[in-house]
C-alpha positions in Angstrom: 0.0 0.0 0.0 1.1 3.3 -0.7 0.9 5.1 2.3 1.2 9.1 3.2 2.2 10.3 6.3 1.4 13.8 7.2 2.9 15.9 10.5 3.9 19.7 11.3 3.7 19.5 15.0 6.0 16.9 17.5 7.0 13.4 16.6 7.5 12.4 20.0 4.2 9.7 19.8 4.8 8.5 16.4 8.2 7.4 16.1 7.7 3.2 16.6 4.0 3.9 14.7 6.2 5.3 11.6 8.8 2.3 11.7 6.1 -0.5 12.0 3.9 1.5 9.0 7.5 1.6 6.9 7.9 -2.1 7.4 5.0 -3.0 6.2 4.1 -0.4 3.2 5.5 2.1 0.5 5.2 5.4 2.9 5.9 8.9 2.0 6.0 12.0 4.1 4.4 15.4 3.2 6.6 18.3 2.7 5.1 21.8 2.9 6.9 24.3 0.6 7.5 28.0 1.8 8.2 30.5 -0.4 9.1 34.4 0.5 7.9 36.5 -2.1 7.7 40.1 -2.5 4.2 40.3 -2.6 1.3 38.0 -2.2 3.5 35.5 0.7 0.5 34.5 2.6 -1.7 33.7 -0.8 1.4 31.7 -2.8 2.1 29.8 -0.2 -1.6 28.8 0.6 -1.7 28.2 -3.2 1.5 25.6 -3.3 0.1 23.7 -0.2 -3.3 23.2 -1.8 -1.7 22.1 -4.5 0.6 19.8 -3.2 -1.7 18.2 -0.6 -3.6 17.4 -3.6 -0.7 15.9 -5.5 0.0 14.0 -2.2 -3.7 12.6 -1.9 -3.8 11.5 -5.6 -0.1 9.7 -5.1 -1.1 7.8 -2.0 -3.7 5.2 -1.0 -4.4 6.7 2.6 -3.0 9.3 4.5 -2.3 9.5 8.1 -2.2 12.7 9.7 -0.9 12.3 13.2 -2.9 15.6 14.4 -5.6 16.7 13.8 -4.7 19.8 12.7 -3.9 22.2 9.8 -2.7 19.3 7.2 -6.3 17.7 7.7 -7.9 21.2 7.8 -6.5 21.4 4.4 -7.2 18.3 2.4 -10.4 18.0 4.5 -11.7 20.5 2.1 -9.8 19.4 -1.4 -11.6 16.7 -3.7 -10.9 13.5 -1.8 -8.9 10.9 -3.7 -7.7 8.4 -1.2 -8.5 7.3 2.3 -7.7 9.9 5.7 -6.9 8.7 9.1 -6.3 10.7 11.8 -5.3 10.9 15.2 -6.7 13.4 17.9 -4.5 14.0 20.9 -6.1 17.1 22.8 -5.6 20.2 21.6 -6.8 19.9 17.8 -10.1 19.7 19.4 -9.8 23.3 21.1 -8.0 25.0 17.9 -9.1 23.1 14.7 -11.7 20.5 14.8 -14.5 22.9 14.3 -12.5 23.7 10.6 -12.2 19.9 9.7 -14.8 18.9 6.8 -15.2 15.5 8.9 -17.1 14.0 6.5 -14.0 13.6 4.1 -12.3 11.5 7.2 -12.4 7.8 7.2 -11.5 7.0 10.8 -10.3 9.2 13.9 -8.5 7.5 16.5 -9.0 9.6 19.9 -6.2 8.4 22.8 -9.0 8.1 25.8 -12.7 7.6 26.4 -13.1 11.3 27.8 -11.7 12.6 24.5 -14.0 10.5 22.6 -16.9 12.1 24.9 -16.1 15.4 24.0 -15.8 14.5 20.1 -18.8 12.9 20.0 -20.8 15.2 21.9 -19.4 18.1 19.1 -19.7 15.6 16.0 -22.4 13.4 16.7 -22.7 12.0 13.2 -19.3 11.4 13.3 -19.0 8.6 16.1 -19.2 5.7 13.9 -15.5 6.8 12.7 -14.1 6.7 16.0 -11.5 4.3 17.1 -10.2 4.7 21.0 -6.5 3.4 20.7 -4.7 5.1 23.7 -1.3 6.5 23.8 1.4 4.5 24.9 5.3 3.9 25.2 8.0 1.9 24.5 8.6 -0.7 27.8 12.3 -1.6 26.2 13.4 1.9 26.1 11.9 2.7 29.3 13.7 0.5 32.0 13.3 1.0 35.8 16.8 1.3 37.5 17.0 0.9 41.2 17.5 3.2 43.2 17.1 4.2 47.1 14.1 6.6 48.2 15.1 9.8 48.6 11.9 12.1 48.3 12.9 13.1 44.5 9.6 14.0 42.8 9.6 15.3 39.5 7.4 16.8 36.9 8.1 16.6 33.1 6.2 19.2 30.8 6.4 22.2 28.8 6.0 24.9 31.1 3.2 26.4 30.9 -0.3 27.6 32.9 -2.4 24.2 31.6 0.5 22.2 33.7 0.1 23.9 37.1 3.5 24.0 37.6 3.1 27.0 40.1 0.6 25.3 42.0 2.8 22.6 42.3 5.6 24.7 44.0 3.1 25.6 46.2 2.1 22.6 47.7 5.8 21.4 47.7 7.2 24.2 50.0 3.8 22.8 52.4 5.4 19.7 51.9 8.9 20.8 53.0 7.5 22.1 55.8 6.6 18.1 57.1 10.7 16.9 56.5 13.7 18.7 54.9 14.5 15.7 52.6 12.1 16.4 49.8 13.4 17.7 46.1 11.6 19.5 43.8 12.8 18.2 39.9 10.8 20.4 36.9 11.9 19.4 33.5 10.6 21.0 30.0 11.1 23.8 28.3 10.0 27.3 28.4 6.9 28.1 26.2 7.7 31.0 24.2 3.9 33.0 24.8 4.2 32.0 28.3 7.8 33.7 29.4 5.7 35.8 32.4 5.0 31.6 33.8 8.5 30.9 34.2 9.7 33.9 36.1 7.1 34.2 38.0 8.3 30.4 39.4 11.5 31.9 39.6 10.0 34.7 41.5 7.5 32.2 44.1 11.2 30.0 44.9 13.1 33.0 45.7 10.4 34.0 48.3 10.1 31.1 49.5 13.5 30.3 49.9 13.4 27.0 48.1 16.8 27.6 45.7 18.3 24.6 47.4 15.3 22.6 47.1 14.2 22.8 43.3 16.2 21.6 40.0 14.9 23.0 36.4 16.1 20.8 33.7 14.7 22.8 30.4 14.1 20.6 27.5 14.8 16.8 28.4 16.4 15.2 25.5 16.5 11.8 26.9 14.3 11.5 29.4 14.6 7.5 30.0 17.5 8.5 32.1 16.5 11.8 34.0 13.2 9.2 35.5 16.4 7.7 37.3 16.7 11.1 39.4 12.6 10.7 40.0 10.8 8.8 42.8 7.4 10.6 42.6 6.4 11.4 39.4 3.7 14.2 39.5 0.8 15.1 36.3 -1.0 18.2 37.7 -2.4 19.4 34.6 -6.2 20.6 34.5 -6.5 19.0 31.1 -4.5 16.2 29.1 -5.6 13.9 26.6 -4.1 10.4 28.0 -0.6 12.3 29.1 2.2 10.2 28.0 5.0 11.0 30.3 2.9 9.7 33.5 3.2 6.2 31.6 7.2 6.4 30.6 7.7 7.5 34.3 6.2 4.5 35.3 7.6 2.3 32.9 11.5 3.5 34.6 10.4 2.7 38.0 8.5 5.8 39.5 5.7 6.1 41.4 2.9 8.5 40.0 0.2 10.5 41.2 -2.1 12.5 39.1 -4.4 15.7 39.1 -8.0 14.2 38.3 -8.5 16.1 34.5 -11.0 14.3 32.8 -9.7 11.4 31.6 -7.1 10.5 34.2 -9.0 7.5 35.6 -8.0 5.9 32.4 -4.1 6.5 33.4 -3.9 5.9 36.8 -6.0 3.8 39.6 -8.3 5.7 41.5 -5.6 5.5 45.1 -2.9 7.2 42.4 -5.3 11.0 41.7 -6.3 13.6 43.7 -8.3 16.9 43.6 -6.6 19.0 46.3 -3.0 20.1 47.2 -3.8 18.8 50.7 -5.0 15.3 48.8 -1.6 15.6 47.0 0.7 16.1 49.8 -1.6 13.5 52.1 -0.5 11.1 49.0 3.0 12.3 48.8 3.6 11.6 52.9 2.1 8.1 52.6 3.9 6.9 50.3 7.3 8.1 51.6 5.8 6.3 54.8 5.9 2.7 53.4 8.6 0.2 53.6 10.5 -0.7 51.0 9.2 -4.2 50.4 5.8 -1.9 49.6 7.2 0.4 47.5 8.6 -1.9 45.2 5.5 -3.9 45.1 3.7 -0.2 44.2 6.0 0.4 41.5 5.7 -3.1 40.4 2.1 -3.1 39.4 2.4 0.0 38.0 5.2 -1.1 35.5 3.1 -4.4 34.4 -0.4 -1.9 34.1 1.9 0.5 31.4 2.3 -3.3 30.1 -1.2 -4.3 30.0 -2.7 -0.9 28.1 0.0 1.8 27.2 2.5 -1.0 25.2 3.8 0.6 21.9 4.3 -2.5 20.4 0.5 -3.5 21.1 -1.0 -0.1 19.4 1.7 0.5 17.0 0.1 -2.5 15.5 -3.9 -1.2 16.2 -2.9 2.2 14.6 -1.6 0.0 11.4 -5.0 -2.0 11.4 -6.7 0.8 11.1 -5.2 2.4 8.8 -4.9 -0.9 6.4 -9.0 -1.3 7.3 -9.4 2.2 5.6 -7.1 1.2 2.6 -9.3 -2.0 2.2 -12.3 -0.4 2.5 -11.7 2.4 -0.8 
């Protein structure tokens, strides 16, 4: 099968999807062309991507868009000529699904039940189309490493509002105030429309003295190995679709706790989330409180659960049924 493969924004949740797709079919990946003109930028360069998604479309037998974003906005609305899968993380449904000509997709795979709530409920005649694969990582590249508790909790994350990374500072220096041995560790980088964020973190430490306390990382290249450093792994977001670094910090060996955004009982059991900062630090303190022998057997069961519904090589191979289903079904 002749297979297109269309992405602008991260690769970080497609790289084992692309390699099992290019093992098994002729796949091409779409290149947008940008031009700088005198005159008329904005309209030639609209121009040559209509035109070459088209060209793209005729040459393939489905494409895959990884987001649902601008790409699918595009050839949603150009004659269709081949099959269109896509895959809905979070944010396309905030920013671009309302633009999508949906009836021109085949399938949409949504990453968790509460995201497939929300798209239904806004594209009712579109829930036939739906396929719930969640996100997931790779268990072989994500190793636990043992390693002695030290009250290391760590957060991983573009820094920004939607993560509640202040917040999180907050309840931390409460939780300093219980033993001297806990460390903050924040890792991610600084969003560019969200500079005022990360100094006013800076600011919050420096009054409350917690310089010694709290390690920034920026961007984490290879973050198999900084979820060594972690113990406590914390999501506090107020909105994810199925968050993907909960599930690699899990897979290395570290306990995780979670906000409860909508969808989060799909990630984590129900003794793992929390509401309040008080929940969260009643959380933090008992766990620190358990033996060893208990910890391991925590971490344990949270390792095979990753396993059990967040394997890569399990919904690499979903995502690639789907996809051949559509290519069948033309």
């Amino acid at each position: 099968m002749k297979l297109g493969i269309a992405i602008e924004e991260t690769w970080d949740f497609l790289h084992e999807i692309y390699a099992d797709l290019t093992d098994h079919h002729q796949v091409s990946l779409f290149k947008r062309r940008v031009f700088n003109p005198p005159f008329f930028k904005e309209r030639t360069n609209r121009y040559l991507l209509d035109r070459d998604m088209r060209a793209f479309m005729q040459a393939n037998e489905v494409i895959f868009f990884e987001w649902a974003s601008e790409l699918l906005l595009v050839a949603s609305h150009l004659p269709k000529s081949c099959g269109i899968v896509t895959r809905l993380h979070r944010y396309e449904l905030y920013e671009w699904a309302d633009r999508i000509n949906w009836a021109a997709v085949d399938k949409v795979i949504l990453v968790s039940r509460a995201k497939q709530q929300e798209f239904t409920a806004k594209f009712p005649l579109q829930a036939h189309k739906v396929v719930l694969i969640p996100e997931a990582v790779s268990l072989e590249r994500f190793q636990p490493k043992p390693k002695q508790f030290n009250g290391d909790i760590g957060i991983l994350c573009h820094l920004t509002p939607r993560k509640r990374v202040y917040e999180l500072l907050l309840t931390f220096y409460e939780l300093t105030q219980t033993s001297d041995d806990w460390h903050l560790h924040i890792g991610g980088d600084r969003h560019p429309l969200f500079g005022d964020y990360f100094e006013a973190m800076q600011s919050l430490i420096r009054r409350l003295n917690l310089q010694n306390k709290v390690t920034f990382y920026d961007f984490i290249r290879e973050p198999q190995d900084w979820y060594h450093k972690i113990d406590i792994f914390i999501s506090n977001s107020y909105s994810e679709g199925l968050q993907v670094s909960p599930m690699e910090a899990m897979a290395a060996g570290c306990y995780c706790l979670s906000h409860r955004w909508e969808g989060a009982d799909e990630l984590l059991p129900a003794d793992n989330l929390y509401y309040t900062d008080t929940e969260l630090k009643e959380k933090l303190l008992n766990y620190a409180a358990l033996s060893e022998t208990e910890r391991q057997q925590q971490l344990a069961c949270l390792r095979a659960m990753v396993d059990d519904r967040f394997n890569v090589d399990k919904t690499k191979i979903q995502v690639r049924q789907v996809i051949e289903g559509v290519a069948a079904a033309s």
